[in-house]
C-alpha positions in Angstrom: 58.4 -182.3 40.7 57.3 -178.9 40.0 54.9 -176.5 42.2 52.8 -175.6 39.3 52.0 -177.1 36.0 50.3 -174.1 33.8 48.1 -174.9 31.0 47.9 -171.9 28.9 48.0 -171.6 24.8 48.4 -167.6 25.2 52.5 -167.8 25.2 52.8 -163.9 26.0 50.4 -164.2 29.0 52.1 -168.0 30.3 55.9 -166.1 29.8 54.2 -162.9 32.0 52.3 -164.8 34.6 55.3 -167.2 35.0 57.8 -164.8 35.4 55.3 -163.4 38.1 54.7 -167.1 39.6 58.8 -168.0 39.7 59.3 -164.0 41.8 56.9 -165.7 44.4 59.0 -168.3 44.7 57.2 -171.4 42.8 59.2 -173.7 40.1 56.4 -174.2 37.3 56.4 -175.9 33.9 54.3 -174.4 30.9 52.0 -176.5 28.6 50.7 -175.2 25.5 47.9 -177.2 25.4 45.3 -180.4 26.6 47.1 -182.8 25.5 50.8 -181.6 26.4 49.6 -181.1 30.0 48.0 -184.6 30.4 50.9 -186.3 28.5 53.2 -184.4 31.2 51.7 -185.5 33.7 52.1 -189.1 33.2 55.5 -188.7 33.1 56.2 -185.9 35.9 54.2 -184.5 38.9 53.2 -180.8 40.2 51.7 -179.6 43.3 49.5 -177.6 41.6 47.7 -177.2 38.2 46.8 -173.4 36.6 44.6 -174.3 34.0 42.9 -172.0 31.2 39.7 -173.0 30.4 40.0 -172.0 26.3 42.3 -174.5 25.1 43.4 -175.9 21.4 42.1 -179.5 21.3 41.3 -180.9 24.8 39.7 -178.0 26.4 40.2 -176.9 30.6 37.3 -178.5 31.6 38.1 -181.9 29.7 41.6 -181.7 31.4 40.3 -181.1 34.7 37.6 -183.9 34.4 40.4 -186.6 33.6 42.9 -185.4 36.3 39.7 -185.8 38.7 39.6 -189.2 37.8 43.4 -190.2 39.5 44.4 -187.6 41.5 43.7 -184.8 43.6 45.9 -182.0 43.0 44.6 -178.7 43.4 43.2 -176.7 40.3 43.1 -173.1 39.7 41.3 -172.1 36.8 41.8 -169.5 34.5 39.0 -167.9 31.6 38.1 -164.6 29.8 34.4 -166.2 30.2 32.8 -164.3 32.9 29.8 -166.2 33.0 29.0 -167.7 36.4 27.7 -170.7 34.7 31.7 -171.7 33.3 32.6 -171.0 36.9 30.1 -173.5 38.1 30.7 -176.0 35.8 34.6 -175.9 36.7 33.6 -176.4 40.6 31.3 -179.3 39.2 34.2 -180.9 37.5 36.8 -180.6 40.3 38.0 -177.3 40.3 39.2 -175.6 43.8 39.3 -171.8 42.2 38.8 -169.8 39.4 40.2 -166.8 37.9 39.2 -164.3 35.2 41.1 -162.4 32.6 42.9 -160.3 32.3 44.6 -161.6 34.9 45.6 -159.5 38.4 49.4 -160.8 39.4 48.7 -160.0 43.1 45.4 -161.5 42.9 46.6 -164.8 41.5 49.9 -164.8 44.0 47.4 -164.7 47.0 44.9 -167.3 45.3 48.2 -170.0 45.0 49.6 -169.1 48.3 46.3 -169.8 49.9 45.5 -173.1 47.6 49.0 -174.4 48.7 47.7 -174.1 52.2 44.7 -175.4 52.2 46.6 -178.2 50.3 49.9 -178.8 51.7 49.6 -176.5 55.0 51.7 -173.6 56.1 54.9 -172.8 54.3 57.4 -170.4 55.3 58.2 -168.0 52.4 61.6 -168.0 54.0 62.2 -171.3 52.8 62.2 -170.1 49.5 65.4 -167.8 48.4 64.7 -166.5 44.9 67.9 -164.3 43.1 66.9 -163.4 39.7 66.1 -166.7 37.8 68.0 -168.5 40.9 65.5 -170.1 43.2 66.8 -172.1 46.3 64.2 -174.2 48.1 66.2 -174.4 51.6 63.7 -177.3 52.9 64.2 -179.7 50.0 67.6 -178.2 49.4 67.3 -178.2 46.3 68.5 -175.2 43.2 66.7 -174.3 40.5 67.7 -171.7 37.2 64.1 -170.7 36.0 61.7 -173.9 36.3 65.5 -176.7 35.1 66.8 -178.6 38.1 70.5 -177.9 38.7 72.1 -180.6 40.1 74.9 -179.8 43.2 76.5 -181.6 45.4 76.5 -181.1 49.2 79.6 -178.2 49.3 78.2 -176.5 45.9 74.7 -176.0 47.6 76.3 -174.6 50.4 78.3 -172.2 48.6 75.8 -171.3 46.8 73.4 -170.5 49.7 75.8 -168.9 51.6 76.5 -166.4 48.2 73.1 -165.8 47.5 71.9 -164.9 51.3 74.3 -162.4 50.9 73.2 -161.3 47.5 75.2 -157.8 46.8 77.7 -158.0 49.3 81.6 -158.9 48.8 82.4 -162.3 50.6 86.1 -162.7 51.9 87.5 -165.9 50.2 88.9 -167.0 54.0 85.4 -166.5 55.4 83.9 -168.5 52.5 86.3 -171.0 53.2 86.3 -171.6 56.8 81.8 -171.6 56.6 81.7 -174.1 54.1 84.6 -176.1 55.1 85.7 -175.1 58.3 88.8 -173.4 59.5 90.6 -176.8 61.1 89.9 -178.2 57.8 92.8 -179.5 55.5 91.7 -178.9 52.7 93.4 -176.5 50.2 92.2 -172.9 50.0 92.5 -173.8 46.0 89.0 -176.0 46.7 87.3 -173.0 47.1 88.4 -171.9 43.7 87.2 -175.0 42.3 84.4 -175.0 43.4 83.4 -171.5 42.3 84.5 -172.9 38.7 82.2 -176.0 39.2 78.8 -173.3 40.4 79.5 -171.4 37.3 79.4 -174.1 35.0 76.0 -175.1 36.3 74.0 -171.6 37.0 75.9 -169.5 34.7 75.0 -169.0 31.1 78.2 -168.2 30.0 80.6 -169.4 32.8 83.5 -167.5 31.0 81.7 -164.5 31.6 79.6 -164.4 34.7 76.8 -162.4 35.6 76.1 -164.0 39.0 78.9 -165.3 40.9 81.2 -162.4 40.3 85.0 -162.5 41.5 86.0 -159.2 43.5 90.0 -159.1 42.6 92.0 -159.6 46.0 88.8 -160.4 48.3 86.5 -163.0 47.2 83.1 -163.1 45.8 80.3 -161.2 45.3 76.7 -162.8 44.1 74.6 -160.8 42.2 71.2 -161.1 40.7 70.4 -160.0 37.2 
């Protein structure tokens, strides 16, 4: 499930606002139009839906009036129409805000932050680690790289966290080792290797040439965000 499904046909203005959305610490998906968003979310779920109102096809409104109809996620519409009657109208069909264009990336953070809690209650932002297009949700303990789902196992999340809490500094491979699997523990100190290899594979985009999970010659590891 992502926090934010955003239905927007503009693809300069969805790539700007998302890249805005994901610094905040949301996952969100991007649909191009009506029917893409609706068709999405038969198959998939969000927490959230940021919806233009000038759409190809199915417009905002007609989206918003069918997602009325089976659930109540919250809405946040988006328009260049100033008019106060398109404003009302959204309310009228379901909407729970409304935006105008151009958009204000501040103005927009605070509008989701406070539609999440008047949705879902208080979140700590501290459950959310975000390092570059690395986002950790701590609660759910789950990773994302940009909105894709990377899939870890219990001592790779670890790792992982334990790297990217200490985004910039050099980590000692023996204190690596002994936090993520203790200093009585039998294991081989090779593991830890390994396990690197295995992170890289799955966050990196070139795991031959890393840009996050950097190796520090004769000390250990060093996480970095691009």
């Amino acid at each position: 499930m992502y926090d934010i499904l955003m239905v927007e046909d503009e693809q300069e203005l969805a790539q700007l606002i998302s890249i805005y959305i994901e610094k905040a610490g949301y996952t969100i998906q991007r649909a191009a139009s009506g029917e893409e968003a609706l068709a999405f979310l038969q198959q998939d779920k969000a927490k959230m839906l940021l919806l233009d109102i000038t759409l190809p096809g199915i417009d905002g409104f007609a989206v918003c009036r069918e997602v009325r109809k089976t659930g109540s996620v919250p809405i946040l519409m988006i328009s260049a129409r100033v008019g106060k009657e398109d404003q009302l109208n959204g309310f009228r069909l379901g909407a729970d805000d409304y935006i105008e264009k151009p958009v204000d990336p501040d103005l927009l953070t605070a509008k989701i932050r406070s539609l999440f809690t008047r949705s879902y209650g208080v979140r700590a932002q501290n459950d959310i680690l975000t390092c570059g297009d690395i986002t950790i949700d701590k609660t759910a303990r789950k990773v994302y790289k940009n909105t894709a789902l990377v899939e870890l196992n219990v001592k790779e999340y670890g790792l992982l966290l334990l790297l990217a809490e200490n985004s910039g500094k050099t980590l000692d491979k023996n204190f690596l080792f002994n936090s993520i699997w203790g200093a009585d523990s039998f294991s081989e100190n090779q593991t830890l290797t390994v396990h690197i290899k295995m992170l890289r594979d799955k966050i990196e985009d070139d795991p031959r040439k890393p840009t996050h999970i950097k190796t520090v010659w004769g000390v250990g590891y060093c996480y970095e965000e691009l």
